[in-house]
C-alpha positions as CSV (number, residue, x, y, z in Angstrom):
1,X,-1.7,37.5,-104.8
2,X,-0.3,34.1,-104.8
3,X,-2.0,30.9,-103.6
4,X,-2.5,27.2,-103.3
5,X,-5.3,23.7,-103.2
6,X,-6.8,21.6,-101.3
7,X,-5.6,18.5,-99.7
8,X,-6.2,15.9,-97.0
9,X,-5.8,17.2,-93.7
10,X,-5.2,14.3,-92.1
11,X,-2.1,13.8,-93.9
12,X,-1.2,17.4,-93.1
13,X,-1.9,17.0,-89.5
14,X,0.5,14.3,-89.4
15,X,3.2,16.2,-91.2
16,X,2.5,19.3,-89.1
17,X,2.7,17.5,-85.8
18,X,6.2,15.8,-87.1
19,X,7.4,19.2,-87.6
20,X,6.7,20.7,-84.8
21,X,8.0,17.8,-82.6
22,X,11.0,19.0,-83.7
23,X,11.1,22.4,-84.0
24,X,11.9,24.3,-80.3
25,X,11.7,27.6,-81.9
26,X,7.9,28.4,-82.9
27,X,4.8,26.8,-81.7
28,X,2.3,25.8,-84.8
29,X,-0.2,28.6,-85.6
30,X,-3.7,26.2,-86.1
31,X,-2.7,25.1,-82.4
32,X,-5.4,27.2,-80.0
33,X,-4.4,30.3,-78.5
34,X,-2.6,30.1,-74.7
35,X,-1.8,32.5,-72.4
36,X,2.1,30.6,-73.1
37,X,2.5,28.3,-75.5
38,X,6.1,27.0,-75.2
39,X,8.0,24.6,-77.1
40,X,10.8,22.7,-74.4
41,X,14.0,25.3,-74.7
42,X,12.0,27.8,-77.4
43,X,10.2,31.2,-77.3
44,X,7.8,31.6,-75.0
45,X,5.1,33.2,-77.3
46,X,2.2,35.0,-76.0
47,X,-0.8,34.0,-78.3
48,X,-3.8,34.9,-75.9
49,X,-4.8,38.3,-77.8
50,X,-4.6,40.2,-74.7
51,X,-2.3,42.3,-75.7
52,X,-3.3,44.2,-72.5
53,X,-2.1,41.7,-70.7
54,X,1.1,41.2,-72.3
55,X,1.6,45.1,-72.3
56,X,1.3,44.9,-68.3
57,X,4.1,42.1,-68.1
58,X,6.4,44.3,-70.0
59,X,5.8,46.9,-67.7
60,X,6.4,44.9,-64.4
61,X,9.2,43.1,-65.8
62,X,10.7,45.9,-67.5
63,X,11.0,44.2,-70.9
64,X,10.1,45.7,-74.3
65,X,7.5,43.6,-76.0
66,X,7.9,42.2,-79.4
67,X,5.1,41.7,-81.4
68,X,5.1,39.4,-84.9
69,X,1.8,39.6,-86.9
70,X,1.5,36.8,-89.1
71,X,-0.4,34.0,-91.2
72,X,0.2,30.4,-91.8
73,X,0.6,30.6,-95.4
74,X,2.4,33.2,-96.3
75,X,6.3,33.1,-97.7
76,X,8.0,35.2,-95.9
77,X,6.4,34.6,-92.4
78,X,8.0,31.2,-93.3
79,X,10.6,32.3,-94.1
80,X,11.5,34.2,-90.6
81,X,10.3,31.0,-89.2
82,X,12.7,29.0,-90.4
83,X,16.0,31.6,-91.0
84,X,15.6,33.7,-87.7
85,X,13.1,32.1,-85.0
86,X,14.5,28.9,-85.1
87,X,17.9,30.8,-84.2
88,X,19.3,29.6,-81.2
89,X,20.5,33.6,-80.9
90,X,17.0,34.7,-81.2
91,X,15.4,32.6,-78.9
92,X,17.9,33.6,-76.4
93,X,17.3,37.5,-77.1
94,X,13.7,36.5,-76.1
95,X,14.2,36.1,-72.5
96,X,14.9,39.9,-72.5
97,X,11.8,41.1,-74.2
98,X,7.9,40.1,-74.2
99,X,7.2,37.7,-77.7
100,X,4.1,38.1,-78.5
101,X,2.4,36.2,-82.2
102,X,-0.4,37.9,-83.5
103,X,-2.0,35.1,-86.3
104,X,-3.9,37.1,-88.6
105,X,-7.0,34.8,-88.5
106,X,-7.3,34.7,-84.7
107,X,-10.7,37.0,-83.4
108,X,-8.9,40.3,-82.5
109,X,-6.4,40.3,-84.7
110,X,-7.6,42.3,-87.3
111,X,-9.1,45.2,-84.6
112,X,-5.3,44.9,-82.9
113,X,-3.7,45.1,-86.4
114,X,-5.7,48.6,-86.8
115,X,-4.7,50.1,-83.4
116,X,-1.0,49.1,-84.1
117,X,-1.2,50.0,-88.1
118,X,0.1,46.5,-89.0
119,X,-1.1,45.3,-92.2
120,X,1.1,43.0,-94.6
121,X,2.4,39.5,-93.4
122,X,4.7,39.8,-91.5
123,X,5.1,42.7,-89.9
124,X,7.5,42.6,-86.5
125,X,7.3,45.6,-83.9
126,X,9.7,46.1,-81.1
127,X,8.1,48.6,-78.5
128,X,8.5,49.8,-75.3
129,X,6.2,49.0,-72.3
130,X,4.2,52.0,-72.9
131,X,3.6,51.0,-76.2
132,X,5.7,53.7,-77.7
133,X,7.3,52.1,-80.9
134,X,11.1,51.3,-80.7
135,X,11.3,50.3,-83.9
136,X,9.6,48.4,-87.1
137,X,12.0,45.6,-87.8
138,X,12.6,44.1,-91.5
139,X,11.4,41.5,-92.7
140,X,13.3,40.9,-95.9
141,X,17.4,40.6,-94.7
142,X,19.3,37.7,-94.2
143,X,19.0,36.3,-90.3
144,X,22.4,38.1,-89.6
145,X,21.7,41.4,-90.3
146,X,17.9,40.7,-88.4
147,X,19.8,39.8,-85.4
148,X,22.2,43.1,-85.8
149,X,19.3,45.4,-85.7
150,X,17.2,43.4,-83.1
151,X,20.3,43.8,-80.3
152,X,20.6,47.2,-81.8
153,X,17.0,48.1,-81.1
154,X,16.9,46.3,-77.6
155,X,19.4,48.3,-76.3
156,X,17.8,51.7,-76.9
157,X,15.9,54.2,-74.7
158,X,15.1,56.2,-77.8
159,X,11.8,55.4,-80.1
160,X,12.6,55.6,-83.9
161,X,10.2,58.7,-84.2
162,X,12.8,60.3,-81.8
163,X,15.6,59.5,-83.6
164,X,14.3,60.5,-86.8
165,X,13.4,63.9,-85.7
166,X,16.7,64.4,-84.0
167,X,18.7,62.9,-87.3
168,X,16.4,65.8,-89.3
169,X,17.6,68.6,-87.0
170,X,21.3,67.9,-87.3
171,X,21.9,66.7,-83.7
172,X,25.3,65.5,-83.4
173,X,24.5,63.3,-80.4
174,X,23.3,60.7,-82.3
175,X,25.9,57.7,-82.1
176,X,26.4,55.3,-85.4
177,X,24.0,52.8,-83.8
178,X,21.3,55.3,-84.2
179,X,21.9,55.7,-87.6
180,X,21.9,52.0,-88.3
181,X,18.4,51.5,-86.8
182,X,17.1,54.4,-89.5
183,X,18.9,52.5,-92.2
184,X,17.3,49.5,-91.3
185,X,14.1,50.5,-90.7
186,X,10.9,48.9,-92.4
187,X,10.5,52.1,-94.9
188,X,9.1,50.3,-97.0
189,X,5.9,49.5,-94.5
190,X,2.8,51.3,-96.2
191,X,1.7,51.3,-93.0
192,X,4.9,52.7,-91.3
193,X,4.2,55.9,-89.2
194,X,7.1,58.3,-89.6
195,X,6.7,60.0,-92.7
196,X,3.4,59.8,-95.5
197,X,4.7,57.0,-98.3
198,X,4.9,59.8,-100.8
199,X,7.7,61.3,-98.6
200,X,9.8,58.5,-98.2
201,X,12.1,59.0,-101.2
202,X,12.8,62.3,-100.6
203,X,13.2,61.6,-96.7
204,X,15.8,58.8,-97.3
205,X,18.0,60.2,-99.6
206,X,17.7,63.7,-97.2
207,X,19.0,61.0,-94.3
208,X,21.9,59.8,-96.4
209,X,23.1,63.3,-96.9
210,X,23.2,64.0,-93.5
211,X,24.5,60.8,-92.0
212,X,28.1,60.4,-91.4
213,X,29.9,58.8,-94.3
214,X,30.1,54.8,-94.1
215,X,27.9,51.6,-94.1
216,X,24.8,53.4,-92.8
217,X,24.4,56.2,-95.0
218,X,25.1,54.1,-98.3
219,X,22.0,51.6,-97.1
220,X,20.2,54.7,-96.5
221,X,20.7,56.1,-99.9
222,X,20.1,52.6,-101.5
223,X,16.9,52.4,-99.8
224,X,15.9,56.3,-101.0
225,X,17.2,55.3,-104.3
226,X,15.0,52.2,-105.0
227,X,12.0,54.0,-103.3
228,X,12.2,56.8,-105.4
229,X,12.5,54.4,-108.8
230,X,9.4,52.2,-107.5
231,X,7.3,55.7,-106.4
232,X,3.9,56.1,-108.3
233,X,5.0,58.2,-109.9
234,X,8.3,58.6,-109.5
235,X,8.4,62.0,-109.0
236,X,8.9,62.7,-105.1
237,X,12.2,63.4,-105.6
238,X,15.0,65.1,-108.0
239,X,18.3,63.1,-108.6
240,X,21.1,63.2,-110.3
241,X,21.2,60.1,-112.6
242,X,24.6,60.0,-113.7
243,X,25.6,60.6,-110.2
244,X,23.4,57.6,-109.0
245,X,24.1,55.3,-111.7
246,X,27.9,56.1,-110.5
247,X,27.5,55.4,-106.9
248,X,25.1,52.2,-107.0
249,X,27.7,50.8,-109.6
250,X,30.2,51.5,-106.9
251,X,28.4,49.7,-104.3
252,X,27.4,46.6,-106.6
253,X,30.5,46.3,-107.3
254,X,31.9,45.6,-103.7
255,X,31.2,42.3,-102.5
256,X,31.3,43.2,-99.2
257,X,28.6,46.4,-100.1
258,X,26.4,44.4,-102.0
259,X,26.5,41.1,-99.0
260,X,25.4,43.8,-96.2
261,X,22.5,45.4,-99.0
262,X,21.2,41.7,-100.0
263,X,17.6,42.5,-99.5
264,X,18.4,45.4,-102.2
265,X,20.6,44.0,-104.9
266,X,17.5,41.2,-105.2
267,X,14.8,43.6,-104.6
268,X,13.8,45.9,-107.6
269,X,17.0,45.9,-109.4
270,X,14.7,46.4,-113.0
271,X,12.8,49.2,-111.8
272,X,16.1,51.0,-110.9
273,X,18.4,50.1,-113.6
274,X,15.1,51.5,-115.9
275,X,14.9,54.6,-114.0
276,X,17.8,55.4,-114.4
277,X,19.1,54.6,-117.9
278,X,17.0,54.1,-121.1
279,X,16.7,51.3,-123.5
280,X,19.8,49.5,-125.0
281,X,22.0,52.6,-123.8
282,X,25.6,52.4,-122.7
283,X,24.9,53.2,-119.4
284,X,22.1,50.9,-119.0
285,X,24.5,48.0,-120.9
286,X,27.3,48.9,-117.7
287,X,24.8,49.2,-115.0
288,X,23.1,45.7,-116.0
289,X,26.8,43.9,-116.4
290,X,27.9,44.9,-112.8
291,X,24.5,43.9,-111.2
292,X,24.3,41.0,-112.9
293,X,27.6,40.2,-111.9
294,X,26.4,40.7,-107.7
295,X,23.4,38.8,-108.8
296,X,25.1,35.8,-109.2
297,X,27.6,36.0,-106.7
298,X,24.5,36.1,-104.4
299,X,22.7,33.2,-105.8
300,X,26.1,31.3,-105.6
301,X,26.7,31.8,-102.2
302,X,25.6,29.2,-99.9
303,X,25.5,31.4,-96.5
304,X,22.1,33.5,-98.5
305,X,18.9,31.7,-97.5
306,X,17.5,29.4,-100.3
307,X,14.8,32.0,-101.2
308,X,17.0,34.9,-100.9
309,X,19.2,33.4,-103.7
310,X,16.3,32.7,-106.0
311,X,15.8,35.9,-105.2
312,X,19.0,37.4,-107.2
313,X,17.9,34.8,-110.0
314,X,14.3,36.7,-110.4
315,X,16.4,39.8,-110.6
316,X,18.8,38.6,-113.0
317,X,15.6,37.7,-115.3
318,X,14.0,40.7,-114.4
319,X,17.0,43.0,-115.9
320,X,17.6,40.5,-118.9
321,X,13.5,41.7,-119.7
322,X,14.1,45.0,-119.8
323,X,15.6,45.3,-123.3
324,X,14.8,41.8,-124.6
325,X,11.2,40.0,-125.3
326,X,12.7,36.6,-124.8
327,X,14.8,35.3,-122.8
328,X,17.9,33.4,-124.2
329,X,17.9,29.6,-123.7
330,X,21.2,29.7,-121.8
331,X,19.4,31.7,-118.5
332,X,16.0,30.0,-118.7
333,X,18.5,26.8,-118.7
334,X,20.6,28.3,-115.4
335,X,17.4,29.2,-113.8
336,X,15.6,25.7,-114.3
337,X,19.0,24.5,-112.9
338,X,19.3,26.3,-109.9
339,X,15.6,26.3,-108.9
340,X,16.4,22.2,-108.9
341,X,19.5,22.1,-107.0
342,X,17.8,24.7,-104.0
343,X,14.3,22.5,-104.5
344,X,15.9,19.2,-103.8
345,X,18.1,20.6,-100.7
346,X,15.1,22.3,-99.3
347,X,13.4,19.7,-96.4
348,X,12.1,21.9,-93.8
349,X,8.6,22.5,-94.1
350,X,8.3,26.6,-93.3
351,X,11.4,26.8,-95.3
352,X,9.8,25.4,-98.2
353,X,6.5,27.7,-98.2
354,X,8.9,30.5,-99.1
355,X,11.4,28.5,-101.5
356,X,8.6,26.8,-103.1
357,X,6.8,30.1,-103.8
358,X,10.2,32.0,-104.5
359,X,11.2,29.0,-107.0
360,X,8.0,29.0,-108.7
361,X,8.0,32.7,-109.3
362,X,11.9,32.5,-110.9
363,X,10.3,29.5,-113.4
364,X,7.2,31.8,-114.2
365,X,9.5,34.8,-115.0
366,X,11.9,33.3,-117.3
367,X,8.8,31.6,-119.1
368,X,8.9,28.3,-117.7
369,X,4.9,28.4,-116.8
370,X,5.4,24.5,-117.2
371,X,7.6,23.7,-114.8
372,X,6.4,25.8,-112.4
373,X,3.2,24.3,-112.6
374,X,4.9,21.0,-111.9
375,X,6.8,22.1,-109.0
376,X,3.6,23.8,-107.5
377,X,1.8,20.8,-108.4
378,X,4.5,18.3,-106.3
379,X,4.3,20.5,-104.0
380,X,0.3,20.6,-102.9
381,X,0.8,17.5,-101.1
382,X,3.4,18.6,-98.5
383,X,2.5,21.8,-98.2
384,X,1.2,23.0,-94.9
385,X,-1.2,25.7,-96.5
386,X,-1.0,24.2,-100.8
387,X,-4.4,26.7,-101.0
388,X,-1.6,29.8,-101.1
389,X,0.5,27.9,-104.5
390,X,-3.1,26.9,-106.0
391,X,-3.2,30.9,-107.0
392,X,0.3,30.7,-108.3
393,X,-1.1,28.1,-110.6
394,X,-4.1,29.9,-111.7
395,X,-1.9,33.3,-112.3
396,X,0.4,30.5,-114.8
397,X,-3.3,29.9,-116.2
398,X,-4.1,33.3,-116.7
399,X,-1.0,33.7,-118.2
400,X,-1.5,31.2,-120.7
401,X,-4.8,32.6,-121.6
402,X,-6.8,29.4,-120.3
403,X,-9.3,31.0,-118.5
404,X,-11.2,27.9,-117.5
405,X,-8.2,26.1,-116.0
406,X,-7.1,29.7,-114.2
407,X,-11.0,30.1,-112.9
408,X,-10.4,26.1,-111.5
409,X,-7.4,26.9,-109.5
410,X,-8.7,30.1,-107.9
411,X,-12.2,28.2,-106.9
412,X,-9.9,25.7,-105.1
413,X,-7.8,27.8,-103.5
414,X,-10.6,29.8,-101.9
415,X,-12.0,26.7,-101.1
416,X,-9.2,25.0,-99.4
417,X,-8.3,28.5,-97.7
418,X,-8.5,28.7,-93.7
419,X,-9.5,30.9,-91.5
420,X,-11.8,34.0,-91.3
421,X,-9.2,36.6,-92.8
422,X,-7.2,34.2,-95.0
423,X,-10.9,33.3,-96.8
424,X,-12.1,36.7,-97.3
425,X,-8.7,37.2,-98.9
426,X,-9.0,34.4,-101.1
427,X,-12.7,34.7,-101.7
428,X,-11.8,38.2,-103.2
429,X,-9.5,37.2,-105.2
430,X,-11.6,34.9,-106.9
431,X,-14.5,37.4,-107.4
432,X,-11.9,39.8,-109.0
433,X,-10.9,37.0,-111.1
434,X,-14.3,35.7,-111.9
435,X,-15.2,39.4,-113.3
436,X,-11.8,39.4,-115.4
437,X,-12.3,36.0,-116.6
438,X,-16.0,35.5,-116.4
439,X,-17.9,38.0,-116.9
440,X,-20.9,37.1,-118.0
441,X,-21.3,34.2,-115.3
442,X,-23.7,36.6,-113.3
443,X,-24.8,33.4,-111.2
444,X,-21.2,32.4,-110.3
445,X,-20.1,36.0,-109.3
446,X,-23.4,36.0,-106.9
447,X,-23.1,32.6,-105.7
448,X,-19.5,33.1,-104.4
449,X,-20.2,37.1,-103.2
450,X,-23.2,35.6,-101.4
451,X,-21.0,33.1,-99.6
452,X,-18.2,35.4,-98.8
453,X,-21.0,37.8,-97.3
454,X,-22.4,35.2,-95.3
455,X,-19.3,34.1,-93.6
456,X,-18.7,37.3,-93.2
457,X,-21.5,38.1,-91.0
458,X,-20.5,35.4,-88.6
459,X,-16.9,36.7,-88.5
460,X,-15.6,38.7,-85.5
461,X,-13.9,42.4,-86.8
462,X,-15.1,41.7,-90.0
463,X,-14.2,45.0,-91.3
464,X,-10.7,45.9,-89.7
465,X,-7.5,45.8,-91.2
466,X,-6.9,43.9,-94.3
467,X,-10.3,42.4,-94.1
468,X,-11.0,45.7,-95.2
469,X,-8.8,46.2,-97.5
470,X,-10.0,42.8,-99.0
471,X,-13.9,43.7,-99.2
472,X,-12.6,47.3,-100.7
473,X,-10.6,45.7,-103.6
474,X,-13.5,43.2,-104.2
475,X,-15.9,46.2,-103.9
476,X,-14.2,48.0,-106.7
477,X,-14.4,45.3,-108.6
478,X,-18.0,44.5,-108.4
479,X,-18.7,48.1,-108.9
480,X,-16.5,48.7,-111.8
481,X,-18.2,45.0,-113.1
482,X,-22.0,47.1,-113.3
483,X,-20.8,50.2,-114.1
484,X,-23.2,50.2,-116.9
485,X,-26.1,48.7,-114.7
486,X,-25.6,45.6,-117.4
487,X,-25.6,43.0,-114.1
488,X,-28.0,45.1,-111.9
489,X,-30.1,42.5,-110.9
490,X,-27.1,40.6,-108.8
491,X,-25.7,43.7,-107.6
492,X,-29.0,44.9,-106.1
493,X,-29.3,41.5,-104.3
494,X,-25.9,41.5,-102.9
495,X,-26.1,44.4,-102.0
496,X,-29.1,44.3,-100.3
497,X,-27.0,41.2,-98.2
498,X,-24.3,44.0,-97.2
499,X,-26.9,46.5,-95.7
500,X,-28.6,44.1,-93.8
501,X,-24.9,43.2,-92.0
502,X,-23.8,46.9,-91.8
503,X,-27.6,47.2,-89.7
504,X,-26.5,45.1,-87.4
505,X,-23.4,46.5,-86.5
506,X,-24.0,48.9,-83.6
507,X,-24.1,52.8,-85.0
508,X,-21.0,53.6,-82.3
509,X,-18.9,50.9,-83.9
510,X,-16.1,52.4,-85.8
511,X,-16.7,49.4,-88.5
512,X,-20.2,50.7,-89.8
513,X,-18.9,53.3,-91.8
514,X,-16.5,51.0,-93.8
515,X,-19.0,47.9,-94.1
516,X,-21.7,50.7,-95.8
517,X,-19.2,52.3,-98.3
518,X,-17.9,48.5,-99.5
519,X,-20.3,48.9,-102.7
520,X,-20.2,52.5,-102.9
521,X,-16.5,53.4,-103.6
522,X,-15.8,53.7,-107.0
């Protein structure tokens, strides 16, 4: 996880309110929920919580209802903020369908993101009145190709589960928009509901087989491709390499291909290329020259969003790593160069949450932990939420093996974090971190567990969603920390703090069971 430090809020209030003064498309997240809250021309986003409500209005007014789950800090959230919301195409599609912004730190978020099995930032759901899902929309391709599926989406009867089953039993009555929408379906969602994540190689490159030759079935055997090479393990599925190797060459190769499959040529184009070839092999020499030559087409082309073209350049590192332990002075010089250039033409302040973080991460991979830090450090200042880029700095800390400077960065991050979901995410990352780093600093670990418990028992759906997920990684941690029973004295007393929240949770409530087996799961 990546993160930021603390600042003067007074400054960012200004800053904030300047932005948003002239932004029509999105309506601030720290602003109090509204039954509307409506920027002059913009979306009319629902941000009461009812989603009850919002679900009835649908209904009467016949409108599918769109649902974005979200945070203020992180990139990609920003990101959609500032490629596709602030679209004046979007914000006309909205008339026709119910927008409604779920902030991940509001009270009943985290109960709504269980019913609705939304976890990761962001996460955008387009689903019928009844709240049948119509689709799980992406939330890594370029604003186009959003747009595309959006319209797509909006104009059909058919949920996706539908369409998936009928696509499995060979019915030809599915039309090519039908096949788009499974091509561009969030697949990659862990918390997706068509098929079990284990499944979802095999499923896609079964879908590609059987869908009609052209633009659909190549994304959909891109997307069972990279699935399969990023699987733990990577076993789900039997492919023919050479055969693979051949057709992904083929589809790097067209710049047309590789332009509508953006999202993939950037995404895990190491873990593929080392799937499928082996070290310093000819194959693997060919494979890495053609997508290295789409990789720089991409971060070339000024019609990619700023972070989707450092995207291709954390690829283009990422691939020069796989046979080499250092990289040669010529990239790390390219990369320092282009992180500048989209840096300095970067104003907007969403935009730069995700170009900041996406810049940052290009420096760190091609070794450049120094001027990373300095950007991240430039950028703490004008940063609507700098807590998020104070973990970047401690993971360049950590990096560098200073522990103490690494342990400084993650105390301030967790300590300029905000909100009840965002600081139990923070706060756990700091307690892993602390038993990594810091063992031995029993009084630390139990002065900041303590803390995080005793927010905890004032928060709302403490133990829903990824506030679960949060307490169950920091559990881990802490158990794997007194394995031994070497820190027993701290773990007794925090956990005596847990039981005495879990005893006040109501034995019917569905969140008892998960607050008691926090520090019992090993």
């Amino acid at each position: 996880m990546k993160i930021i430090s603390p600042f003067s809020v007074k400054l960012l209030a200004g800053l904030v309110a300047a932005v948003l003064a002239t932004s029509s498309s999105f309506a601030a997240e720290s602003v109090a929920p509204d039954l509307h809250t409506v920027q002059p021309g913009g979306i009319e986003w629902r941000k009461d919580n009812n989603l009850d409500a919002a679900f009835a209005l649908a209904k009467s007014s016949n409108k599918p209802l769109f649902l974005y789950w979200g945070a203020v800090w992180c990139p990609p959230c920003n990101q959609v903020k500032a490629t596709i919301f602030n679209r004046q195409e979007f914000i006309e599609k909205s008339r026709h369908f119910i927008p409604v912004y779920l902030d991940g730190d509001s009270p009943s978020a985290q109960k709504f993101g269980a019913q609705f099995k939304v976890r990761g930032y962001p996460t955008m759901i387009l689903l019928k009145p009844d709240g049948t899902e119509i689709t799980r929309l992406p939330g890594e391709v370029d604003s186009e190709r959003y747009l595309q599926v959006l319209s797509l989406a909006m104009n059909t009867s058919t949920s996706v589960n539908d369409t998936y089953k009928a696509a499995l039993a060979g019915a030809k009555t599915l039309k090519a928009e039908d096949w788009s929408l499974l091509a561009d379906y969030s697949w990659d969602d862990p918390d997706q509901k068509l098929v079990a994540a284990k499944e979802v190689p095999a499923t896609l490159l079964r879908l590609a087989e059987i869908c009609p030759p052209g633009a659909a079935a190549t994304r959909l055997y891109l997307k069972g491709l990279f699935a399969l090479a990023t699987a733990e393990p990577a076993k789900s599925a039997t492919i023919d390499k050479a055969k693979a190797i051949s057709k992904l060459s083929n589809a790097l190769a067209s710049p047309k291909v590789a332009r509508d499959n953006l999202d993939l040529v950037a995404g895990p184009a190491a873990e593929v290329t080392g799937y499928l070839t082996t070290a310093k092999s000819p194959e693997r020499v060919k494979l890495v020259t053609v997508w290295n030559q789409a990789l720089v087409k991409s971060s070339d082309d000024a019609t990619i969003s700023k972070a989707d073209r450092l995207g291709a350049v954390i690829a283009q590192v990422a691939l020069a790593k796989l046979d080499n332990a250092a990289l040669s002075p010529s990239l790390q010089k390219d990369v320092k160069k282009r992180v500048a250039a989209i840096d300095h033409a970067t104003t907007d302040a969403y935009e730069r949450q995700s170009v900041v973080h996406s810049a940052a991460e290009a420096l760190g991979s091609a070794d450049l932990l120094d001027d990373s830090d300095t950007l991240l450090k430039a950028e703490l200042q004008r940063s609507h939420s700098p807590y998020y880029f104070m973990s970047t700095l401690g993971s360049n800390a950590k990096k560098r093996g200073d522990k103490a400077a690494a342990l400084s960065w993650y105390s301030q991050a967790y300590d300029a974090s905000k909100g009840p979901a965002t600081r139990l995410q923070w706060g756990a990352n700091y307690v892993g971190n602390l038993v990594d780093l810091a063992p031995g600093d029993d009084a630390r670990i139990e002065r900041t567990v303590t803390g995080i418990f005793t927010e905890l028992s004032k928060t709302e759906n403490a133990f829903y969603e990824r506030n679960r997920a949060s307490l169950d990684k920091m559990g881990k941690k802490l158990i794997s920390w007194n394995k031994d029973g070497q820190h027993q004295a701290v773990f007794q007393k925090i956990h005596a703090q847990l039981d005495g929240i879990c005893a006040k949770l109501p034995a019917n409530d569905p969140q008892k069971a998960s607050c008691q087996t926090v520090l019992t799961k090993s």
